[in-house]
Backbone as a ProteinNet text record, in pm:
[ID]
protein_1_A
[PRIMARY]
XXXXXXXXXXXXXXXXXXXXXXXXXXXXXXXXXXXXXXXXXXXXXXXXXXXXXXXXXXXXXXXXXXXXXXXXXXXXXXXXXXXXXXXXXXXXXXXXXXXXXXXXXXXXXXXXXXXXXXXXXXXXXXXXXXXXXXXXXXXXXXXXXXXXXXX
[TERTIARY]
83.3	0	88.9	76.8	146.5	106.1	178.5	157.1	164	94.7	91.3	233.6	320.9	466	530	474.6	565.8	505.2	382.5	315.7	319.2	419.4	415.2	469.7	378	447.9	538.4	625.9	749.8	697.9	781	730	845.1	795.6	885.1	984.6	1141	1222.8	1235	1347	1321.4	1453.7	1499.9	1624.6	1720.8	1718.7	1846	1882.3	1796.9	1871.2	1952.5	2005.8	2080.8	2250.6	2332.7	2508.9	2537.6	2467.7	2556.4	2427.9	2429.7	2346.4	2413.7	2368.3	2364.5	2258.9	2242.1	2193.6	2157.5	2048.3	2040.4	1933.3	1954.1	1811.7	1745	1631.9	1534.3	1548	1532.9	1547.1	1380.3	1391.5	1239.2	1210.9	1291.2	1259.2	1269.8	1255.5	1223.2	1119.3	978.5	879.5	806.9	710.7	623.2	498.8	418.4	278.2	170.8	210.6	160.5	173.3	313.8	315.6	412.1	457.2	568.2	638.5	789.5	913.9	918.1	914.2	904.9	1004.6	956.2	966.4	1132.9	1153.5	1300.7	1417.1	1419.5	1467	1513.6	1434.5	1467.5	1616.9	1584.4	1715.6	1839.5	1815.8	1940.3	1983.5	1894.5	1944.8	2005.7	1953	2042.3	2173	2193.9	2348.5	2417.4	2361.4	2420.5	2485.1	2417.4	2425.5	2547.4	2527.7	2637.5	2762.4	2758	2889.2	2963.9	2906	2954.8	2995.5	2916.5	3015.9	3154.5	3126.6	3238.2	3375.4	3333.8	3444.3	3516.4	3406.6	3475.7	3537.3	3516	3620.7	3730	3778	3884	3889.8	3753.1	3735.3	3695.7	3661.6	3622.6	3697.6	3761.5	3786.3	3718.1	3616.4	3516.5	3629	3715.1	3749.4	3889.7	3991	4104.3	4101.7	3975.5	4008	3995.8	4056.7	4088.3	3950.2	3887.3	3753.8	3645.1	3532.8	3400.9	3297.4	3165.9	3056.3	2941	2906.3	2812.6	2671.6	2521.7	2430.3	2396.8	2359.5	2266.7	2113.3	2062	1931.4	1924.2	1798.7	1763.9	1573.6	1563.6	1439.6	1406.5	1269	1253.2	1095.5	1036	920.1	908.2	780.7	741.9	613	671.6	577.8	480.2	555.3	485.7	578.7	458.4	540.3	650.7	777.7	834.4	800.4	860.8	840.6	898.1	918.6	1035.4	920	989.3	1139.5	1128.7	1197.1	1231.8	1395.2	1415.6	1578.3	1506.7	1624.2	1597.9	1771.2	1704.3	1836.2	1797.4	1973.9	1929.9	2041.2	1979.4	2034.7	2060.1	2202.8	2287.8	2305.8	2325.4	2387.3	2436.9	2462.3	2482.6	2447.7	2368.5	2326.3	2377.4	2498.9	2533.8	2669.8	2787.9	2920.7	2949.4	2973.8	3040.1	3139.2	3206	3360.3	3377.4	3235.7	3248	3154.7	3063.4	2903	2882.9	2785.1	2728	2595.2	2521.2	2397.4	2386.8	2333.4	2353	2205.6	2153.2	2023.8	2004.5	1909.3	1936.7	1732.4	1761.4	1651.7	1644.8	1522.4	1470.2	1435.4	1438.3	1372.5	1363.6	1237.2	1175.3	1279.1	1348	1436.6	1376.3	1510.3	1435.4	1381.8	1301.9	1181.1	1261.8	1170	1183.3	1143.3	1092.7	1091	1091.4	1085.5	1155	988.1	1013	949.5	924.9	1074.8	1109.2	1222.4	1223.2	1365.8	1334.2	1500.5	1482.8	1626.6	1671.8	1793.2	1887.3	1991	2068.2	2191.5	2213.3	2360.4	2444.6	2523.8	2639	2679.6	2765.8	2877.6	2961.6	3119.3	3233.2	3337.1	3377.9	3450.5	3556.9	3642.7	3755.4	3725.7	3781.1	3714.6	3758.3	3847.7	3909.1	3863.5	3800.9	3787.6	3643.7	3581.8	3445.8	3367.5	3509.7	3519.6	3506	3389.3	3390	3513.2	3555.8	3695.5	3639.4	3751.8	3762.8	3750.1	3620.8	3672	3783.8	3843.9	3981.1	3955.8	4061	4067.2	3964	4054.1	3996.8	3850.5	3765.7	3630.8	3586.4	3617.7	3558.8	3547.4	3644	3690.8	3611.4	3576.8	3448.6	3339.6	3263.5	3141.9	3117.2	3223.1	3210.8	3147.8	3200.9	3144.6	2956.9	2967.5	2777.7	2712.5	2764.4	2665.4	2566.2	2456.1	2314.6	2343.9	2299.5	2290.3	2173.9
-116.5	0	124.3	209.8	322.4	438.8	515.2	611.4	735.7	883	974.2	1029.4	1014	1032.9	947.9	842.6	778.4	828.8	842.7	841.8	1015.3	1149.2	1287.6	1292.2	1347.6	1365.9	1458.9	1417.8	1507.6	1566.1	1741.5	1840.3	1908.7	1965.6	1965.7	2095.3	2070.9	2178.8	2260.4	2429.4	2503.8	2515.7	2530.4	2539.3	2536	2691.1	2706.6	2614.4	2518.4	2438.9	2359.8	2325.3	2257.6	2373.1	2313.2	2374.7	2365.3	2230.8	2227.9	2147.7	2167.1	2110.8	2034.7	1961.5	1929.7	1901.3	1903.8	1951.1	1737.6	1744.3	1633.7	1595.8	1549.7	1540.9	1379.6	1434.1	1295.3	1255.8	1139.4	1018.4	960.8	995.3	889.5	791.3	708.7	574.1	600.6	728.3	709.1	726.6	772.7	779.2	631.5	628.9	475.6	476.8	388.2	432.6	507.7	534.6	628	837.6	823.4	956.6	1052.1	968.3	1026.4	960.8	1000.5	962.7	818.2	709.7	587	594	555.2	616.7	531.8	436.8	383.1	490.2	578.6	644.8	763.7	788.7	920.3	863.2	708.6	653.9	670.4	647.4	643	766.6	885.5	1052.1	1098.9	985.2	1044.1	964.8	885.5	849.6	849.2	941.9	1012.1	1133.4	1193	1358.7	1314.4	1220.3	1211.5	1185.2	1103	1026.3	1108.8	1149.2	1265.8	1372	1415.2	1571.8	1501.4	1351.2	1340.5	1281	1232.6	1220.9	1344	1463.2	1569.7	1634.6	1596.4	1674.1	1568.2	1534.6	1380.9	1313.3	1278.6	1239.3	1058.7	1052.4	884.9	844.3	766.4	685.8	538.8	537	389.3	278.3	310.8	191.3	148.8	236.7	159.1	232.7	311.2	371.2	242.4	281.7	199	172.9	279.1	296.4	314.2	269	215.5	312.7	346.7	316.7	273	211.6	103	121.5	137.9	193.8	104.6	167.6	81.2	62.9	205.8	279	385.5	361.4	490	536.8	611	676.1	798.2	844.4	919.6	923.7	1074.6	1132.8	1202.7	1206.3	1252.7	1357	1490.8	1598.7	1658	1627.9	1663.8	1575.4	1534.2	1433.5	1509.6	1437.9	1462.3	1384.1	1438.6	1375.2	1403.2	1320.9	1367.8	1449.6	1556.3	1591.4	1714.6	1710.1	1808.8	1783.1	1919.8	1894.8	1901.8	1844	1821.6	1832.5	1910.3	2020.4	1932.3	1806.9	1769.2	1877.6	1903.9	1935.3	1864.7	1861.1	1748.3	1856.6	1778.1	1793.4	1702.9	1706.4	1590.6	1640.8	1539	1573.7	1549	1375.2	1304.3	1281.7	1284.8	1232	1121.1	1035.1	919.2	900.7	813.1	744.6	707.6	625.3	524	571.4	628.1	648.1	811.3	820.4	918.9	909.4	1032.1	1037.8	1140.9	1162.5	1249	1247.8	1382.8	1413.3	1483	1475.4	1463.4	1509.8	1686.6	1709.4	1768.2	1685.5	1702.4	1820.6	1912.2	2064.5	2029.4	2028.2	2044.8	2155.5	2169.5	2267.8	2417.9	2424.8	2628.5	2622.3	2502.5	2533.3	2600.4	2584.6	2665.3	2556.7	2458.2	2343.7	2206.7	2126.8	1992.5	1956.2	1870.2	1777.9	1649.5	1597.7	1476.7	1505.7	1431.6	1482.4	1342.4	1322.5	1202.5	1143.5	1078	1057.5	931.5	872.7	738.4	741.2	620.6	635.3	554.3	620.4	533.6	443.3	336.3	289.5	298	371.1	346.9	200.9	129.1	12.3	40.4	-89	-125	-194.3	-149	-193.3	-393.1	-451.5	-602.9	-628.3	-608.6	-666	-636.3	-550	-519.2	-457.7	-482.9	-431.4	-267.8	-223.5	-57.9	35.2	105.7	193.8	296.4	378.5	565.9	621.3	682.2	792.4	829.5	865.2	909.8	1089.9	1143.6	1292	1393.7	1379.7	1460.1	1428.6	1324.8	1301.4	1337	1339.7	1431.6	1607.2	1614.4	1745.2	1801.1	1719.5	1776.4	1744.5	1615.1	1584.6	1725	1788.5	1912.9	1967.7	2067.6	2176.4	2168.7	2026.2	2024.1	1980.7	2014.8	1956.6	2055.7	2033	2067	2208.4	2285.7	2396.3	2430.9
0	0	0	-113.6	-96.6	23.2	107.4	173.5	80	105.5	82.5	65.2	169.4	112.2	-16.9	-44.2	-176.2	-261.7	-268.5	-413.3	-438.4	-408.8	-413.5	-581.1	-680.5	-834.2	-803.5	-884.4	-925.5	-1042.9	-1007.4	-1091.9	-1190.3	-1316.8	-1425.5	-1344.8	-1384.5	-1395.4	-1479.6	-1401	-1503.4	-1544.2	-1676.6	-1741.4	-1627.5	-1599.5	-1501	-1417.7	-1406.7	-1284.7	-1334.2	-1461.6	-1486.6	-1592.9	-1505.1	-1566.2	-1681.4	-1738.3	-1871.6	-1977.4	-2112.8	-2162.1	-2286.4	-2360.5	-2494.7	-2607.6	-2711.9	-2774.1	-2875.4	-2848.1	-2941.9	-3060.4	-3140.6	-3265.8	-3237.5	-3220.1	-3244.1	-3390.6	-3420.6	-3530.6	-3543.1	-3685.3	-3719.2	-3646.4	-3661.3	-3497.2	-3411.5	-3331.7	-3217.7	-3171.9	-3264.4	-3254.5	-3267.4	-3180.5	-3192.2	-3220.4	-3209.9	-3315.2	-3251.6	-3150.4	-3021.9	-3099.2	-3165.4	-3267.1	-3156.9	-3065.9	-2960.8	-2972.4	-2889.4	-2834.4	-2747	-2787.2	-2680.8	-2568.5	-2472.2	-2322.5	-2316.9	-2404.5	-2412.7	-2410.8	-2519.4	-2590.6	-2504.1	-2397.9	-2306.7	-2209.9	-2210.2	-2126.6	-2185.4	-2313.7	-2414	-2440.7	-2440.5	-2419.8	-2289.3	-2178.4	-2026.6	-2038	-2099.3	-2099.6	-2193	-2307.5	-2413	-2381	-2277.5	-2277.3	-2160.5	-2077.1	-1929.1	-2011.4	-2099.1	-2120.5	-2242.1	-2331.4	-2396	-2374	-2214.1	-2202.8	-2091	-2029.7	-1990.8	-2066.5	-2209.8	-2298.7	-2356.8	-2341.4	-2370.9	-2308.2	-2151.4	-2078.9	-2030	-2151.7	-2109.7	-1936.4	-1897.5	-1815.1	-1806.4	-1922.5	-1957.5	-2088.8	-2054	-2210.7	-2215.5	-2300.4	-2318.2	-2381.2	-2438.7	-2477.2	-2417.8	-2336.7	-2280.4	-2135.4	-2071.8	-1966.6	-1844.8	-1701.2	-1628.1	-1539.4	-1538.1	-1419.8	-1552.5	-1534.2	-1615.9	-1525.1	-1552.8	-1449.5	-1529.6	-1447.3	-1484.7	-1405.7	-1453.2	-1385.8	-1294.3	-1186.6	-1114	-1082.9	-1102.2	-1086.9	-1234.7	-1254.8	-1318.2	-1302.5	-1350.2	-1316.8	-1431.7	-1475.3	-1533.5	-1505.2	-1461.8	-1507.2	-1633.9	-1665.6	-1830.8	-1787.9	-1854.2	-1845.9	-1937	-2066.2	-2240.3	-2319.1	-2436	-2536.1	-2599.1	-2658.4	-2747.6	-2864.1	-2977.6	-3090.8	-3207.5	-3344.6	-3454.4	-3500.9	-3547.1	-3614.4	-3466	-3414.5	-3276.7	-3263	-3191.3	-3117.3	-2963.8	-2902.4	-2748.9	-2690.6	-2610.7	-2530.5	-2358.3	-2364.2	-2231.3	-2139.4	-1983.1	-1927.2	-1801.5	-1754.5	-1683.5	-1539.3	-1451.6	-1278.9	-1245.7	-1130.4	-1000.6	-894.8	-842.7	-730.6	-588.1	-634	-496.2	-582.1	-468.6	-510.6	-434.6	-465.6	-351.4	-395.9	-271	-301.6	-460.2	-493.6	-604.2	-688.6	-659.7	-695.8	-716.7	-838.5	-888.6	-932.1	-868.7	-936	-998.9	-1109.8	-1245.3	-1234.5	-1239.9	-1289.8	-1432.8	-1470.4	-1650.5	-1712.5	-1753.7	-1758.9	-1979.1	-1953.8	-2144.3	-2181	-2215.3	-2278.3	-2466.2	-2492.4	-2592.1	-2675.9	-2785.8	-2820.8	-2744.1	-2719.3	-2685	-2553	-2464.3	-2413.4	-2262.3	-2201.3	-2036.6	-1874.9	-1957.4	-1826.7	-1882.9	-1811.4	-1856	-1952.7	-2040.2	-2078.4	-2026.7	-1979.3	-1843.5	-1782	-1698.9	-1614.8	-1483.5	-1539.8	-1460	-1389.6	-1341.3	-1290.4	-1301.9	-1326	-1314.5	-1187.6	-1149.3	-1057.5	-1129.4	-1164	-1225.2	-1044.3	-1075.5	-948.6	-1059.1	-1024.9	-1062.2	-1063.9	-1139.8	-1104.7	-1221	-1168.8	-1234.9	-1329.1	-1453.5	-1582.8	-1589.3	-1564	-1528.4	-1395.8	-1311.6	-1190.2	-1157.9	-1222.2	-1187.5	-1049.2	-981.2	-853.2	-807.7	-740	-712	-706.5	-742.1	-764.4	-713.2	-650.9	-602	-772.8	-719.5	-834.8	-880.4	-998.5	-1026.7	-929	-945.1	-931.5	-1020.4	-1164.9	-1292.4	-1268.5	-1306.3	-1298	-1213.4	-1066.2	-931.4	-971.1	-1025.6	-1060.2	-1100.8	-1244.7	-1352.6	-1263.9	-1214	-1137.4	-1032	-973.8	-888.1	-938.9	-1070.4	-1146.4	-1181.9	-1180.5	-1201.2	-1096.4	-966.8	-837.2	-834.3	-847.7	-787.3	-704.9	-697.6	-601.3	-489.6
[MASK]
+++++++++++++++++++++++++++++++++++++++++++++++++++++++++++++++++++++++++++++++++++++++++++++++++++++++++++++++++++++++++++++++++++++++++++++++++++++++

């Protein structure tokens, strides 16, 4: 039985709350016969937008780096459909740093718009890419994860 505290909707954000954004194009397939964005597809934009601005700040290398993260949780509310042909401007934070662990919140804006469309969250756990085993954050990646903590 849910209590009144679990079941509270989460409400759309407004731009500013997020540091850094990127900029992405919906694809004919990602629409389903519904004439929207399939609710898949918003997952694959939150770890598009995380992992891309952290390859750009030479913070991850996917193919010979030593530390991986690998999700454990994710989550997403939906506020207004998206749909092709649209751009969608995600905007990225963090909200929690751990030893090993990050949670990255990750909000959708309709191109241009002023509050989320969805906005939703993942935790990476950090590990050792051969051992699978939880790892310290490196330095550099703390470094960058700083610059987008939540305010």
């Amino acid at each position: 039985m849910n209590s009144p505290a679990t079941s509270a909707r989460a409400l759309p954000q407004q731009r500013s709350a997020y540091p850094v954004f990127r900029s992405i194009s919906t694809r004919w397939m990602d629409n389903d016969v519904y004439g929207h964005v399939n609710n898949v597809v918003y997952y694959s934009w939150f770890d598009t937008a995380v992992n891309a601005h952290l390859i750009e700040a030479g913070v991850l290398d996917i193919h010979a780096g030593q530390t991986i993260g690998l999700v454990v949780e994710t989550q997403c509310n939906y506020f207004e459909p998206l749909a092709f042909p649209q751009q969608v401007d995600a905007g990225i934070r963090v909200a929690r740093i751990g030893g090993s662990s990050v949670r990255y919140e990750v909000g959708l804006f309709a191109g241009g718009g002023s509050i989320t469309a969805a906005a939703g969250h993942f935790v990476h756990v950090y590990v050792d890419r051969a051992t699978r085993r939880p790892a310290a954050l490196p330095a550099p990646l703390r470094t960058v994860l700083e610059r987008l903590l939540a305010h």
